[in-house]
C-alpha positions in Angstrom: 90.7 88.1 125.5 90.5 91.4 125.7 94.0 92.0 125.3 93.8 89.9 121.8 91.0 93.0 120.9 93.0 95.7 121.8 95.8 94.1 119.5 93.7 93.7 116.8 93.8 97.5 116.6 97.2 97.3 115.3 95.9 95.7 112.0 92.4 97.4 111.6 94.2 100.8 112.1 96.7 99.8 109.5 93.9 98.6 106.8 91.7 101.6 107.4 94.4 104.2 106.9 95.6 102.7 103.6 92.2 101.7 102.2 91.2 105.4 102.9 93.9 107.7 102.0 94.4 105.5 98.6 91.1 103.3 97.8 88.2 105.8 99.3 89.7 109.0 98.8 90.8 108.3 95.0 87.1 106.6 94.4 85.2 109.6 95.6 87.5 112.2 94.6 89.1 110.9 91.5 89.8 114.3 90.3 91.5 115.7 93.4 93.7 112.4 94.7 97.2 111.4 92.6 99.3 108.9 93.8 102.4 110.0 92.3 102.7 113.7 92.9 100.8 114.1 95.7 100.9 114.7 99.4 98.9 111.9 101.4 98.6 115.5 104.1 97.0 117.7 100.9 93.8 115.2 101.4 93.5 116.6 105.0 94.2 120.1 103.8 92.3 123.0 104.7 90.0 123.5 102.3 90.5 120.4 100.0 87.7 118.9 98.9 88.7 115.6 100.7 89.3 117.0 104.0 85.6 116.0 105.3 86.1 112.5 104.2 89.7 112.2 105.9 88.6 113.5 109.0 85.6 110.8 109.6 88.3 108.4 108.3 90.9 109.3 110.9 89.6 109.5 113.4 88.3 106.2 113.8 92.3 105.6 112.8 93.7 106.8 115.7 91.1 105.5 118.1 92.5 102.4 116.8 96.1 103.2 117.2 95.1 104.0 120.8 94.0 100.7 121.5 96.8 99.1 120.2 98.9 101.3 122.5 97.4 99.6 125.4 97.2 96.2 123.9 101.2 96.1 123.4 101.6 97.5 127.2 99.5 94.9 128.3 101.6 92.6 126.4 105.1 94.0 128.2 105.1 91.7 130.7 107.8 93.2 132.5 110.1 94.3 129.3 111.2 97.5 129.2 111.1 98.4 125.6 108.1 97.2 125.0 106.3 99.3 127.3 108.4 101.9 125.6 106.9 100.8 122.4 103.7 102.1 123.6 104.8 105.0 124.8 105.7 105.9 121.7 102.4 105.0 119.9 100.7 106.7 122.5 102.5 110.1 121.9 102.6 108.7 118.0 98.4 108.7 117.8 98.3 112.1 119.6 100.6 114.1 117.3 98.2 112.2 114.7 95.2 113.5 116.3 96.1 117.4 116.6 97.7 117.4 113.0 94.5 116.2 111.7 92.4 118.4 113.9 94.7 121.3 114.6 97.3 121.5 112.3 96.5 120.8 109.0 98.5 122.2 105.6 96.7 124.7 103.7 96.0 124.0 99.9 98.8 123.9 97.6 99.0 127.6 96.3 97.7 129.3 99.4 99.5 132.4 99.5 101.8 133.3 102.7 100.2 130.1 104.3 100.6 130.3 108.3 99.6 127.0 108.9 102.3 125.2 106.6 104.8 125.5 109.6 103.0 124.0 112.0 102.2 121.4 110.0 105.9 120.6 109.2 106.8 120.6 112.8 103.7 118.3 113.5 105.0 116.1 110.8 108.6 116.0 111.9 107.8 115.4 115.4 105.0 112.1 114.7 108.0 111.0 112.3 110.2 110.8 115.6 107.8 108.8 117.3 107.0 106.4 114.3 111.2 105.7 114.5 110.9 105.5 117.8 108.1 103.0 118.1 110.1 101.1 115.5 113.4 101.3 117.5 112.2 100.0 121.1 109.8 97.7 119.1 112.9 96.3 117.4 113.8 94.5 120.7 110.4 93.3 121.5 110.5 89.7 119.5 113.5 87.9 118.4 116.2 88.3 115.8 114.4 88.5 112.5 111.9 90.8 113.8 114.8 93.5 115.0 116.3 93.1 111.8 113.2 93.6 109.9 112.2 96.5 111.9 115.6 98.1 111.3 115.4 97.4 108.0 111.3 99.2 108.0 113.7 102.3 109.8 116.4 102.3 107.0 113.0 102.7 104.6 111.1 105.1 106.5 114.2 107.7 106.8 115.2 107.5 103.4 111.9 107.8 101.8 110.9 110.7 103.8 114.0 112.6 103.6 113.3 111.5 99.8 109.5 113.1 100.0 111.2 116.3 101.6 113.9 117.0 98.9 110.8 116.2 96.2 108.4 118.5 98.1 110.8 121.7 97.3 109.2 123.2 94.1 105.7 123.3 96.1 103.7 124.9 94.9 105.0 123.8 91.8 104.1 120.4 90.4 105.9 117.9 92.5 106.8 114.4 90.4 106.8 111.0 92.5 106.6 112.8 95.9 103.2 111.5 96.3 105.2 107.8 95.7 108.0 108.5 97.8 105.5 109.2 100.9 103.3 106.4 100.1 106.5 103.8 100.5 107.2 105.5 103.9 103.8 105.7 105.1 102.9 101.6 103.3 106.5 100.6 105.6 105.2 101.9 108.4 102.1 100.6 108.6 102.9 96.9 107.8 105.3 97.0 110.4 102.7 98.0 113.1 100.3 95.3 111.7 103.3 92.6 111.9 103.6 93.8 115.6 100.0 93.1 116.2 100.5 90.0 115.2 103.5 89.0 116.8 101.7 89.8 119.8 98.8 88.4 119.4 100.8 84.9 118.2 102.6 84.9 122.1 100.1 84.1 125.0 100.1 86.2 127.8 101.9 85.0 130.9 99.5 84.4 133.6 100.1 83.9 137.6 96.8 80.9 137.5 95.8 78.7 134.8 93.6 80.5 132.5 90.6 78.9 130.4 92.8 78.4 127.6 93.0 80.9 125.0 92.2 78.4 121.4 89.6 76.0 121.4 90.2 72.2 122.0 89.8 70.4 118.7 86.0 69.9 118.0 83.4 67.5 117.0 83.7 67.0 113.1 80.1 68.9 113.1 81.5 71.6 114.9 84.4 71.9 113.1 82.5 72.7 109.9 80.4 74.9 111.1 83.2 76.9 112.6 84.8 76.8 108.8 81.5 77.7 107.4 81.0 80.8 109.7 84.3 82.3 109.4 84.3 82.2 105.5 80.2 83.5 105.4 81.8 86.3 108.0 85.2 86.8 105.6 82.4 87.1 102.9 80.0 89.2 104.5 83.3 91.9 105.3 84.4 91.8 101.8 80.6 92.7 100.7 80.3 95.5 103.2 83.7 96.8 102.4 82.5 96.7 98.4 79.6 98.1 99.1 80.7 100.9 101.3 83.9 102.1 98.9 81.1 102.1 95.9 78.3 104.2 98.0 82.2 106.7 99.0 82.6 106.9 95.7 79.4 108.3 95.1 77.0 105.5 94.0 76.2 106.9 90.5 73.2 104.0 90.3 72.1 104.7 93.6 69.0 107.3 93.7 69.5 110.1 96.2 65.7 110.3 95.8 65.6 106.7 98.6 66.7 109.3 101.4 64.2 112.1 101.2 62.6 111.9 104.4 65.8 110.4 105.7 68.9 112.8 108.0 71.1 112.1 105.0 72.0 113.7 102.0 73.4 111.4 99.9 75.4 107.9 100.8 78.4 109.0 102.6 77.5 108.8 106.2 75.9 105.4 105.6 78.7 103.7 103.6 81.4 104.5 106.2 79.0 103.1 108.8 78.9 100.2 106.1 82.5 100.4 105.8 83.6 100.8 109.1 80.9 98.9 111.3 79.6 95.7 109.5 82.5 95.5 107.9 84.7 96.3 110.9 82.7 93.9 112.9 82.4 90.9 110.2 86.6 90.9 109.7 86.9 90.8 113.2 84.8 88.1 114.0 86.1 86.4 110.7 89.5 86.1 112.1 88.7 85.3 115.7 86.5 82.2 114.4 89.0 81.3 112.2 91.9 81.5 114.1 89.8 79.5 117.1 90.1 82.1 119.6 87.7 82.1 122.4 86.4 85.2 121.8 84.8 84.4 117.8 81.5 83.2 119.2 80.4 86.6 120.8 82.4 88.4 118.1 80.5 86.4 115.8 77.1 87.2 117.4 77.8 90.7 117.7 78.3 90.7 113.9 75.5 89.2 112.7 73.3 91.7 115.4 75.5 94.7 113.7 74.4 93.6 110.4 70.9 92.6 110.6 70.6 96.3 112.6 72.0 98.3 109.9 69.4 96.1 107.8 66.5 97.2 109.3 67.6 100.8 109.6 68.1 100.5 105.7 64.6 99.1 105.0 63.0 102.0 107.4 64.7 104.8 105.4 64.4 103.5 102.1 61.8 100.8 102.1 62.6 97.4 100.2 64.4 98.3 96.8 66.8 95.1 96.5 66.8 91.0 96.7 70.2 91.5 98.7 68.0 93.1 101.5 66.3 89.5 102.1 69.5 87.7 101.1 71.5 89.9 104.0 69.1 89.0 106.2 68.9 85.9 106.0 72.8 86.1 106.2 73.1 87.8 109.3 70.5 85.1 111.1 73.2 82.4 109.5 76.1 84.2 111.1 74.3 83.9 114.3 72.9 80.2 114.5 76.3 79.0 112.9 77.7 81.5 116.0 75.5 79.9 118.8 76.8 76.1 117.7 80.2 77.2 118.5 80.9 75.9 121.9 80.6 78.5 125.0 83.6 79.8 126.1 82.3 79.2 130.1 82.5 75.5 128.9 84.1 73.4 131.5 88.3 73.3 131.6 86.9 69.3 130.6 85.9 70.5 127.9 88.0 73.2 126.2 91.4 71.8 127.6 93.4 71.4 124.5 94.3 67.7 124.2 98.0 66.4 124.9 100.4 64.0 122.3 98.4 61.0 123.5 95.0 62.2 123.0 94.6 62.8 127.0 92.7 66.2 128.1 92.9 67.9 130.9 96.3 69.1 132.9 99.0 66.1 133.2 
């Protein structure tokens, strides 16, 4: 179970980079972020108007990426490369971490820049590690997957030797650099969510017989209201992550006026917890439940208590302003009845045991 979390790091960490350096970024700072001609690292320049925003983005990023880390050793058994796989995002999140916190660009047109260097050497060294991770990865599945992670290499090399050769007349304009970095950073980060999954596809080998890791198949009662909950939760994420790009952006139709009184300022802090924890939670849960892992009944649970939480904090900051605060309500109690009917994982092995060819549970 918890190995299937840590996993599950590989494809959060994935979503939330992309959805912030191209979705939140561009919403909230439409005037600052270009996809074409831009650096993704200007956003986390020093002194860039997005820097703030990347920061509470990425470090929540490579939190992620560290849990993944320890999710694919886990998931070594006792091969090799894949323990070297981790290594590799290990050193991979760390480089991340200090470029973000430590070495960041200046803004294009700083004059005799000091911190430019170090963020080129920051950059070519987490590139070595990405190709690395991709490399030792390549042997960790079968066939196809080495020869699509090869093929994610060939990608990743060419487009960022591309991005350096189109990065030259800096701090002149710089056409399609910002697309030449966003195919090499896009290739790497499906790969590492197509090795979370290819992990978390291949059970764990175990020394005892485990409570098994799926569900058995259940009652036709149950089985709807396992359906039911994981669509409401797939729902309920794509709200929060609606809601919680709009209030990035700036949420013109929002009045700032609903927080005097309040810590905040404006929206921001409170749609990246929107963002990030409800709709963190509720895509979690949505998978685990829908994918019949053991662990979607307290992932579900937990979800609902995240939302109905953020719910009540909302109403004691800003009072009742909206039929959506009863109707998320009302929501988040659904999540968690439709939650408790799921069967407990304790359940008896009786129970759970997945049924053989002839309809016979329990071991042969």
């Amino acid at each position: 179970m918890v190995r299937k979390v840590l996993l599950v790091g590989g494809v959060l960490s994935s979503l939330l980079y992309v959805i912030g350096i191209d979705v939140i970024a561009a919403l909230r700072y439409p005037d600052y972020h270009n996809y074409a001609d831009q650096m993704v690292s200007e956003l986390i320049a020093a002194g860039a108007p997005t820097r703030t925003l990347m920061v509470w983005l990425s470090i929540p990023y490579n939190f992620l990426v560290f849990a993944f880390a320890v999710g694919v050793w886990i998931s070594a058994r006792r091969k090799r490369a894949t323990r070297f796989t981790a290594a590799a995002l290990i050193g991979y999140g760390a480089v991340s971490t200090a470029g973000l916190l430590l070495f960041p660009m200046d803004v294009r047109g700083t004059v005799d820049s000091q911190r430019d260097t170090l963020h080129i050497a920051a950059t070519i060294l987490m590139s070595i590690f990405i190709v690395a991770m991709m490399a030792f990865g390549a042997f960790a599945h079968g066939t196809r997957f080495r020869l699509y992670s090869f093929a994610t290499i060939a990608t990743v090399v060419l487009f960022g030797a591309s991005a350096g050769f189109l990065a030259r007349p800096m701090p002149e304009p710089t056409p399609w650099l910002g697309l030449a970095e966003r195919v090499n950073i896009y290739a790497t980060m499906l790969w590492v969510a197509v090795l979370a999954v290819s992990f978390l596809r291949v059970p764990r080998a175990r020394t005892v017989r485990p409570l098994p890791e799926r569900y058995a198949p259940l009652p036709k009662f149950r089985q709807r209201c396992r359906y039911s909950l994981g669509l409401l939760l797939a729902f309920g994420a794509l709200n929060a992550f609606g809601g919680g790009c709009y209030g990035l952006s700036g949420a013109e139709a929002v009045p700032t006026e609903w927080l005097k009184g309040s810590p905040f300022v404006d929206y921001f802090v409170p749609s990246l917890i929107l963002l990030v924890v409800v709709g963190g939670s509720f895509l979690t849960a949505a998978y685990a439940v829908l994918a019949g892992l053991r662990i979607g009944r307290r992932a579900a649970l937990a979800a609902g208590f995240v939302v109905l939480g953020w719910l009540t904090a909302q109403i004691a900051i800003i009072g009742y302003v909206s039929w959506m605060q009863p109707t998320t309500g009302a929501a988040g109690m659904l999540v968690i009845v439709l939650a408790w009917l799921l069967p407990n994982p304790r359940e008896s092995l009786e129970t759970l045991e997945p049924a053989d060819s002839t309809g016979r549970k329990g071991p042969p």
